[in-house]
Biopython code that builds the backbone (N, CA, C, O; Angstrom):
import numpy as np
from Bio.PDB.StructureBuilder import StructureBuilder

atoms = [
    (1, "UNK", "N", (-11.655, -7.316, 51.417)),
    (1, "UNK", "CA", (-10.801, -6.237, 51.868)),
    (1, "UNK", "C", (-9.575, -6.185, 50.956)),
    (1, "UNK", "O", (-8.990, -7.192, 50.556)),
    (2, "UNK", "N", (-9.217, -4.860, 50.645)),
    (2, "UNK", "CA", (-7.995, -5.008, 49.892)),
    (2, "UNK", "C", (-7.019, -4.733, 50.917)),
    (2, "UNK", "O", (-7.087, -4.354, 52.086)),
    (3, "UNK", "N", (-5.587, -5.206, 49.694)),
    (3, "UNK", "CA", (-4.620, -5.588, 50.396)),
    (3, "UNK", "C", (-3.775, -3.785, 51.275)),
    (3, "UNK", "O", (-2.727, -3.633, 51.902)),
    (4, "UNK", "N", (-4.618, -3.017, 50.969)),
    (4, "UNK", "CA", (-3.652, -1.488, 51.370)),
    (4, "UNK", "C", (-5.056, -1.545, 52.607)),
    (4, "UNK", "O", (-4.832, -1.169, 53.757)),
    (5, "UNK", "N", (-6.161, -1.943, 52.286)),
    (5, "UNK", "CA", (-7.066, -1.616, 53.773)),
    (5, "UNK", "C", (-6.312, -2.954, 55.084)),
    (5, "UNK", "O", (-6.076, -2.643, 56.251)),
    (6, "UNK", "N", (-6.152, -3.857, 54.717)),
    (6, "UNK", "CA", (-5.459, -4.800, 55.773)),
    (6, "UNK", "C", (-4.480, -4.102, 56.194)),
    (6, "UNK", "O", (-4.464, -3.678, 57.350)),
    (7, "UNK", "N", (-3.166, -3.786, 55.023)),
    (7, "UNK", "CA", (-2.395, -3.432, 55.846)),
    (7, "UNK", "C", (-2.147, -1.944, 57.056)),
    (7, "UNK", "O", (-1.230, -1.598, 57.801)),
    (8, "UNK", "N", (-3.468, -1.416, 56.726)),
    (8, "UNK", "CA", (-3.763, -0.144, 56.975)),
    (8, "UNK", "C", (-4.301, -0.657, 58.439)),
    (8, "UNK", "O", (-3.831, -0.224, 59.491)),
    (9, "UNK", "N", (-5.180, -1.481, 58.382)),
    (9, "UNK", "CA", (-6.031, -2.060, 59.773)),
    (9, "UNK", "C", (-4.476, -2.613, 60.706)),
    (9, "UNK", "O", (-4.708, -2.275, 61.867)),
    (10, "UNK", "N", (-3.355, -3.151, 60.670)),
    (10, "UNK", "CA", (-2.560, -3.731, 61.232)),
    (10, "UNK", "C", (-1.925, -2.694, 61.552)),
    (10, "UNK", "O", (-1.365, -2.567, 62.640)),
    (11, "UNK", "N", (-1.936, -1.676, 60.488)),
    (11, "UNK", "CA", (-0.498, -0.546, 60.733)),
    (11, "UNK", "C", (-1.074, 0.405, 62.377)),
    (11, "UNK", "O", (-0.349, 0.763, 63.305)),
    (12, "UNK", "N", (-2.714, 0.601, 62.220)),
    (12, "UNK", "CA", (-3.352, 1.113, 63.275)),
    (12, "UNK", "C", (-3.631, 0.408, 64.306)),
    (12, "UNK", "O", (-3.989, 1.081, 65.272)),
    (13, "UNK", "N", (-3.594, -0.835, 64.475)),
    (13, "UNK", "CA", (-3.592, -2.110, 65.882)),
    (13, "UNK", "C", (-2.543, -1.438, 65.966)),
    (13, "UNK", "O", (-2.593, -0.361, 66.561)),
    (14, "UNK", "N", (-0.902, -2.051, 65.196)),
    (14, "UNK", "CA", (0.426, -2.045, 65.960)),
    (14, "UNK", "C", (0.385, -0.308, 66.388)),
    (14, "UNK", "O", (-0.001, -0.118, 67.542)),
    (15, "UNK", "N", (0.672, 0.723, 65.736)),
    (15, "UNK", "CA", (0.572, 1.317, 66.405)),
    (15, "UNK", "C", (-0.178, 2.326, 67.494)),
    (15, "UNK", "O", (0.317, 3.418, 67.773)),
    (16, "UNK", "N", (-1.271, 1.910, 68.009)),
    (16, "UNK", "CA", (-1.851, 2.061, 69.077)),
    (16, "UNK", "C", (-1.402, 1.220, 70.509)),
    (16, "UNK", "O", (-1.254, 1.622, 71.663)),
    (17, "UNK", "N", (-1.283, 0.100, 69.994)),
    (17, "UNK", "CA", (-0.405, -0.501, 71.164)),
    (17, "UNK", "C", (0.821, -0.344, 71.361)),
    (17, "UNK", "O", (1.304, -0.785, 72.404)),
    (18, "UNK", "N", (1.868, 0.516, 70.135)),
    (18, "UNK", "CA", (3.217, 0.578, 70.773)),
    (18, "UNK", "C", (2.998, 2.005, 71.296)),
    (18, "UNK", "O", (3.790, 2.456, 72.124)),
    (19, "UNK", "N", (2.007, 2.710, 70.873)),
    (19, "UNK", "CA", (2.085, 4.257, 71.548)),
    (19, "UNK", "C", (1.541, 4.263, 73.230)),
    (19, "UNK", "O", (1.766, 5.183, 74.016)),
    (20, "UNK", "N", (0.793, 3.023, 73.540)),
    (20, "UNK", "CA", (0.530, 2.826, 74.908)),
    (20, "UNK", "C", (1.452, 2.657, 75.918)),
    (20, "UNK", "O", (1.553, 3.234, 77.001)),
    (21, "UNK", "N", (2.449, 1.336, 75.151)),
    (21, "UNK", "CA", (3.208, 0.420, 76.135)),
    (21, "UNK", "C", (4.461, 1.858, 75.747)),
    (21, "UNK", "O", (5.013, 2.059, 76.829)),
    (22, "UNK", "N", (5.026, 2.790, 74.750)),
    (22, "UNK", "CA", (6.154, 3.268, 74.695)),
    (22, "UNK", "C", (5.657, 4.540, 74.428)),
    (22, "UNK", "O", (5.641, 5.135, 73.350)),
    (23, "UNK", "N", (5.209, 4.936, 75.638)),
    (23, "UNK", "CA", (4.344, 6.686, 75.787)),
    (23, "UNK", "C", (5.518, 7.585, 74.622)),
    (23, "UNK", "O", (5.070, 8.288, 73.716)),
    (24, "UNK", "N", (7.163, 7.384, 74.876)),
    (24, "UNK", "CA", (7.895, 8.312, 74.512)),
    (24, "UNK", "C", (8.448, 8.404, 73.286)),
    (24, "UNK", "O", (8.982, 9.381, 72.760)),
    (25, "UNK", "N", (8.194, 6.765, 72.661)),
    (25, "UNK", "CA", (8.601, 6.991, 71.122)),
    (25, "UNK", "C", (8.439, 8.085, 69.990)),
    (25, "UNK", "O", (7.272, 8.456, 69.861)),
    (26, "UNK", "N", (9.314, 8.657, 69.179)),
    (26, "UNK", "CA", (9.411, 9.359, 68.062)),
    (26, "UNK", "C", (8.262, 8.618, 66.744)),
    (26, "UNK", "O", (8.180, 7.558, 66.122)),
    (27, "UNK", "N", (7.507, 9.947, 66.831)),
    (27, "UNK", "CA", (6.828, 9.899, 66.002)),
    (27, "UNK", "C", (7.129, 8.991, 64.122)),
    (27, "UNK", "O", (6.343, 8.245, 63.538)),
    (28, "UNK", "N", (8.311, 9.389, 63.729)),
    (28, "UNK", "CA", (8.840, 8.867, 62.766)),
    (28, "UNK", "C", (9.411, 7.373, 63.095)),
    (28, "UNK", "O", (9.322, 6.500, 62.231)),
    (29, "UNK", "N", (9.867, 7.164, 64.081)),
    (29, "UNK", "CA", (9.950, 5.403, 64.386)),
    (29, "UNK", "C", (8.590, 5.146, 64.549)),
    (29, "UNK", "O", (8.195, 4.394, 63.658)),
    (30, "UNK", "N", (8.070, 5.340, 65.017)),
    (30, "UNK", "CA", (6.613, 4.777, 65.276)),
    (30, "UNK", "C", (6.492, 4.473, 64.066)),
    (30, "UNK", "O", (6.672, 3.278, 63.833)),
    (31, "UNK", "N", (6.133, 5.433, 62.780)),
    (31, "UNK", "CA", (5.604, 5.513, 61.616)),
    (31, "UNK", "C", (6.801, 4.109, 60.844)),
    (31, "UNK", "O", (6.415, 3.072, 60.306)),
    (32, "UNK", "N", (7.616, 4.361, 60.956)),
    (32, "UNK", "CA", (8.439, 3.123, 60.337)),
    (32, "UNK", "C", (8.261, 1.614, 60.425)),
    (32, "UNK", "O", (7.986, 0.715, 59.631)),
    (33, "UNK", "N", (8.607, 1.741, 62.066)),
    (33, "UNK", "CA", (8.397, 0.486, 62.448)),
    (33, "UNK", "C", (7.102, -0.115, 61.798)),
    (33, "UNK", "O", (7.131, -1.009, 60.952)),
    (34, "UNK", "N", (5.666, 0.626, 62.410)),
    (34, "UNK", "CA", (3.990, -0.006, 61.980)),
    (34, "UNK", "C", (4.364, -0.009, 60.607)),
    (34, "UNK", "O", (3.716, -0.933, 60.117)),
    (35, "UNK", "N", (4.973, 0.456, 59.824)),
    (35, "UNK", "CA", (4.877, 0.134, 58.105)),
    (35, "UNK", "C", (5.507, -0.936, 57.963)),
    (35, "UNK", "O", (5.077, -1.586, 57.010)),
    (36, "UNK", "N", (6.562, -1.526, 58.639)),
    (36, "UNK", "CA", (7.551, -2.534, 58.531)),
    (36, "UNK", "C", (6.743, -3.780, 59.052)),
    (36, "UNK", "O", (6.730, -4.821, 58.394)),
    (37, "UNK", "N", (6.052, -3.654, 60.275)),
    (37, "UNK", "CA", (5.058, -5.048, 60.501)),
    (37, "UNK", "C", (4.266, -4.860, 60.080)),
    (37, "UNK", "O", (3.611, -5.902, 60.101)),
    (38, "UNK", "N", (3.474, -3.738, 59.374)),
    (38, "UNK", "CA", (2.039, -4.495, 58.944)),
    (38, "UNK", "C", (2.499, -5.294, 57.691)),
    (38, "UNK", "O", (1.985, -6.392, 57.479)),
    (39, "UNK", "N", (3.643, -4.690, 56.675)),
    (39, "UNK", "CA", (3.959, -5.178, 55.124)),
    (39, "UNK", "C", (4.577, -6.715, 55.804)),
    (39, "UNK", "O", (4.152, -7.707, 55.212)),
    (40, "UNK", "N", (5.410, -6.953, 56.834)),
    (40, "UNK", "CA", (5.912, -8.153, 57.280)),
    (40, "UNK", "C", (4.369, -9.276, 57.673)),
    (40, "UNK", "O", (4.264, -10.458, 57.344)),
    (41, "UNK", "N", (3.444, -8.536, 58.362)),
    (41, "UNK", "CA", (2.374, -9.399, 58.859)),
    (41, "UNK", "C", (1.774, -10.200, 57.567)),
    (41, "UNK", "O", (1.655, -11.416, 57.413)),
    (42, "UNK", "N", (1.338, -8.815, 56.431)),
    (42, "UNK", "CA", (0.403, -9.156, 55.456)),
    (42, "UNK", "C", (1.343, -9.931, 54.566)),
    (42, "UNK", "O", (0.649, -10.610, 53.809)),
    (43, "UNK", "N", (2.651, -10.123, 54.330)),
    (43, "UNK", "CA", (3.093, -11.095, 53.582)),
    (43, "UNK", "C", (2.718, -12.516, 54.472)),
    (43, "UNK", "O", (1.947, -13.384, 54.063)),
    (44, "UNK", "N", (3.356, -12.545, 55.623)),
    (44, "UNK", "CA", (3.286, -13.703, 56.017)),
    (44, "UNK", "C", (2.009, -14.798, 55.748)),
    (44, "UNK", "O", (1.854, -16.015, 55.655)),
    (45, "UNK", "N", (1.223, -13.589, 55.688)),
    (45, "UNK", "CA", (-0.522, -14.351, 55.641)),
    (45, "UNK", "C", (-0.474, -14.867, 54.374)),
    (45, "UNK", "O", (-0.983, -15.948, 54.079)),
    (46, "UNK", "N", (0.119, -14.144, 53.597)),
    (46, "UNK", "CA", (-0.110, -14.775, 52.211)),
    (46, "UNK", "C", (1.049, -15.922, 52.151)),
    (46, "UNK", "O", (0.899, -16.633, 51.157)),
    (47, "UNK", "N", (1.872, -16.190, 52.746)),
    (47, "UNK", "CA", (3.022, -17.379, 52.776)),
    (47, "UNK", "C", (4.063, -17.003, 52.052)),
    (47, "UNK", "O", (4.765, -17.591, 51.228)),
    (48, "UNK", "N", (4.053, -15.882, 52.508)),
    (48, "UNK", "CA", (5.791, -15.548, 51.968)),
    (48, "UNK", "C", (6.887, -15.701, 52.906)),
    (48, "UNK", "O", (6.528, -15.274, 54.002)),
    (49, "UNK", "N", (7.948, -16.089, 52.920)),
    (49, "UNK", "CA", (9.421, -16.426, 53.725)),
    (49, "UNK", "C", (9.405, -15.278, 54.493)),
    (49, "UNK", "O", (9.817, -14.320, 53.839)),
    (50, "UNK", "N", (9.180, -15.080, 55.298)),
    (50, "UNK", "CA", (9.153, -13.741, 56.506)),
    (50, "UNK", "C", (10.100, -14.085, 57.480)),
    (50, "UNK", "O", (9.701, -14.964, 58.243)),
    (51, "UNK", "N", (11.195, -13.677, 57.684)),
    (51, "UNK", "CA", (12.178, -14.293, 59.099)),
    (51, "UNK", "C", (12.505, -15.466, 59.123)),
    (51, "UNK", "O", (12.733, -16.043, 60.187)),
    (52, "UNK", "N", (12.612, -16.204, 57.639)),
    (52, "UNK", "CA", (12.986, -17.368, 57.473)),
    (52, "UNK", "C", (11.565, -18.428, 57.850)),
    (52, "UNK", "O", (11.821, -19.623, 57.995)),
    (53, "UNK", "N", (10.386, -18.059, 57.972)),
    (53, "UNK", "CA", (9.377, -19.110, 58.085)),
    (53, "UNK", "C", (8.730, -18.763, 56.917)),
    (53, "UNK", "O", (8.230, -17.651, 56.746)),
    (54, "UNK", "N", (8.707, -19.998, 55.789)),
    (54, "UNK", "CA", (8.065, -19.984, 54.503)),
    (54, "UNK", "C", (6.513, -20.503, 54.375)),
    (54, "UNK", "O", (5.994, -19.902, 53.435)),
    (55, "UNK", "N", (6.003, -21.008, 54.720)),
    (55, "UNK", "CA", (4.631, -21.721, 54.952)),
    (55, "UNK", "C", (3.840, -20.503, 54.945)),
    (55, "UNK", "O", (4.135, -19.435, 55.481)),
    (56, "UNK", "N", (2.622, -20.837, 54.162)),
    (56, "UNK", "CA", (1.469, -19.711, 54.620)),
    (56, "UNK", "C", (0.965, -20.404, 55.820)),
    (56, "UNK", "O", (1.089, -21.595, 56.105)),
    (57, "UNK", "N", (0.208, -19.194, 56.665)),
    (57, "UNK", "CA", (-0.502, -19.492, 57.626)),
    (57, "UNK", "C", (-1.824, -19.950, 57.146)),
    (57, "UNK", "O", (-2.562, -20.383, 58.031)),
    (58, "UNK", "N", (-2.280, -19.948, 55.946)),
    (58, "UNK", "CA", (-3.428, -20.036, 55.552)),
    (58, "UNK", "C", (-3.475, -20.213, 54.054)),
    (58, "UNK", "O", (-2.735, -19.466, 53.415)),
    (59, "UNK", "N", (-4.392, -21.273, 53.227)),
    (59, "UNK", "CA", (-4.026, -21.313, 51.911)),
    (59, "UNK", "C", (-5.515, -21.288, 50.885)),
    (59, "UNK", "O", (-6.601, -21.677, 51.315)),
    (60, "UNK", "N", (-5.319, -20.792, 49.578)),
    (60, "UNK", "CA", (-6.886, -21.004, 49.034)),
    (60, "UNK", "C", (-7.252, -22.917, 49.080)),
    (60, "UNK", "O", (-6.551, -23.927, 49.016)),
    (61, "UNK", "N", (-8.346, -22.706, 49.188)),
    (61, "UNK", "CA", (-8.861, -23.853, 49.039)),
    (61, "UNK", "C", (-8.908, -24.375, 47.304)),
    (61, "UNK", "O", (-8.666, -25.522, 46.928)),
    (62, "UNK", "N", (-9.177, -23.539, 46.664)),
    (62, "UNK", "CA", (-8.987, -24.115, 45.218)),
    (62, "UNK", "C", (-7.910, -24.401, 44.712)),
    (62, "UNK", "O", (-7.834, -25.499, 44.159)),
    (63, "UNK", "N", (-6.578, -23.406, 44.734)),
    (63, "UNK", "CA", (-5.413, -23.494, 44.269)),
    (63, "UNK", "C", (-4.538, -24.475, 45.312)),
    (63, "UNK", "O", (-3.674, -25.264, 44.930)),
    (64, "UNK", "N", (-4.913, -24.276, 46.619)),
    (64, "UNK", "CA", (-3.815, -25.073, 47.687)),
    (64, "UNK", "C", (-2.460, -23.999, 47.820)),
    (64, "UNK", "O", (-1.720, -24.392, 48.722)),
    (65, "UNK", "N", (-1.962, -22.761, 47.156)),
    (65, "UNK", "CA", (-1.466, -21.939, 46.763)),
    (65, "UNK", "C", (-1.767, -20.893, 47.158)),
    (65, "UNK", "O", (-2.966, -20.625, 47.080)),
    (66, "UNK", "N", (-0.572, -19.555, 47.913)),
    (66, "UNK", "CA", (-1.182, -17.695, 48.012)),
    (66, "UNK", "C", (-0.780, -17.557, 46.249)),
    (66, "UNK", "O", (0.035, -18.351, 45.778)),
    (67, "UNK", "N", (-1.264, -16.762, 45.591)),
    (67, "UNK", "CA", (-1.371, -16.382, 44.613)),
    (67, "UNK", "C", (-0.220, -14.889, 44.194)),
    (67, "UNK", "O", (0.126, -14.412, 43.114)),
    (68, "UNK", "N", (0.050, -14.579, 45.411)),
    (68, "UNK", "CA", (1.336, -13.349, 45.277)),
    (68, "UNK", "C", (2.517, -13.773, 45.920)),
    (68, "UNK", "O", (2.650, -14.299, 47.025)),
    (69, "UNK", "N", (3.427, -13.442, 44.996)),
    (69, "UNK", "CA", (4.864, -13.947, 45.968)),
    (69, "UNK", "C", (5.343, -12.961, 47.176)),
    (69, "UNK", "O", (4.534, -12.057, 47.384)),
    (70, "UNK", "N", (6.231, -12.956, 47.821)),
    (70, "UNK", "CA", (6.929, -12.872, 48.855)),
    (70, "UNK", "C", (7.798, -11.153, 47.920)),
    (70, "UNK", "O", (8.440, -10.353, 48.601)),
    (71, "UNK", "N", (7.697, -11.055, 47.158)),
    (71, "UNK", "CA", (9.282, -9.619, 46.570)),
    (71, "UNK", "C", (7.324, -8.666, 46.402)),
    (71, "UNK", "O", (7.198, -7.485, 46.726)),
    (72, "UNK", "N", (6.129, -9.502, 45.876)),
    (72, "UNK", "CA", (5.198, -8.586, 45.337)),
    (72, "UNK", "C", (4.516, -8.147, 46.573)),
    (72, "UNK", "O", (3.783, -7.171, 46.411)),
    (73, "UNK", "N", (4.576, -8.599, 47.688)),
    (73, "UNK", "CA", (3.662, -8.116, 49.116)),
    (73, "UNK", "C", (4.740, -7.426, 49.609)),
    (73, "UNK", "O", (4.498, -6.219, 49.597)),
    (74, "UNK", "N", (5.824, -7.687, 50.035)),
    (74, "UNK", "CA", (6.484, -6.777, 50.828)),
    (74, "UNK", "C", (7.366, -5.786, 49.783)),
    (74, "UNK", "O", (8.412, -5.445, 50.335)),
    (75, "UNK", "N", (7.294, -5.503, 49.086)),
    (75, "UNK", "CA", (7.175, -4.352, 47.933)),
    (75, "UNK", "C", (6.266, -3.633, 47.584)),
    (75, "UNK", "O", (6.663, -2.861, 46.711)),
    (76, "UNK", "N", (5.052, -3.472, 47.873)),
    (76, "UNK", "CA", (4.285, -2.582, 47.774)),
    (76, "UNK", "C", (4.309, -1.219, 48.534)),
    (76, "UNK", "O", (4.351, -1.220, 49.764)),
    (77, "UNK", "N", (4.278, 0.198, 47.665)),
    (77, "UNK", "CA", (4.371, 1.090, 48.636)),
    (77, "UNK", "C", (3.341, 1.676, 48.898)),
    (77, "UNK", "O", (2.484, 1.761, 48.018)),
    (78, "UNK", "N", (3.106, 2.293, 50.274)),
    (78, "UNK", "CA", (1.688, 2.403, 50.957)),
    (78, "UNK", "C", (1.335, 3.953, 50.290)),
    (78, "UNK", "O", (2.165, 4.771, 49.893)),
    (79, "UNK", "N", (0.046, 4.072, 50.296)),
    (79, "UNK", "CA", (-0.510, 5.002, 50.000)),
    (79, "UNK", "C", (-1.044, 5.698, 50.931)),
    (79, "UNK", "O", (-1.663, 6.726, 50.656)),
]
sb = StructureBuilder()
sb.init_structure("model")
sb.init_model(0)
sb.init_chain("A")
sb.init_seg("    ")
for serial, (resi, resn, name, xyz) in enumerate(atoms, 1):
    if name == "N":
        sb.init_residue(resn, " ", resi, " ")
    sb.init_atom(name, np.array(xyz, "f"), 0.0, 1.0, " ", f" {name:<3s}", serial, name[0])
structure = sb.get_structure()
């Protein structure tokens, strides 16, 4: 999976569940916010410093290492 289909799959979880639990939210927060956690989620996975927790949740087995830093995941702009 590439990294714009993940964050695309997270951006559509989060917001389906905030449009449930917050019937009245603005369309444009909605749209902000889900861009702001999915780019926050998909760094974290890769072990970038997210809210001050640096550790990946998960690491390659060959390198022991995520292979993208922390400025190159949450810098990407969505398409």
């Amino acid at each position: 999976m590439y990294s714009r289909e993940y964050r695309s799959t997270i951006r559509t979880i989060v917001r389906n569940v905030m449009r449930r639990k917050f019937p009245g939210i603005k369309l444009s927060v909605l749209d902000e916010a889900t861009k702001e956690i999915a780019a926050n989620v998909h760094a974290r996975f890769y072990g970038a410093n997210v809210d001050g927790v640096g550790s990946p949740l998960w690491r390659r087995k060959d390198e022991g290492l995520p292979t993208a830093s922390a400025e190159e995941l949450l810098n990407v702009p969505d398409a």
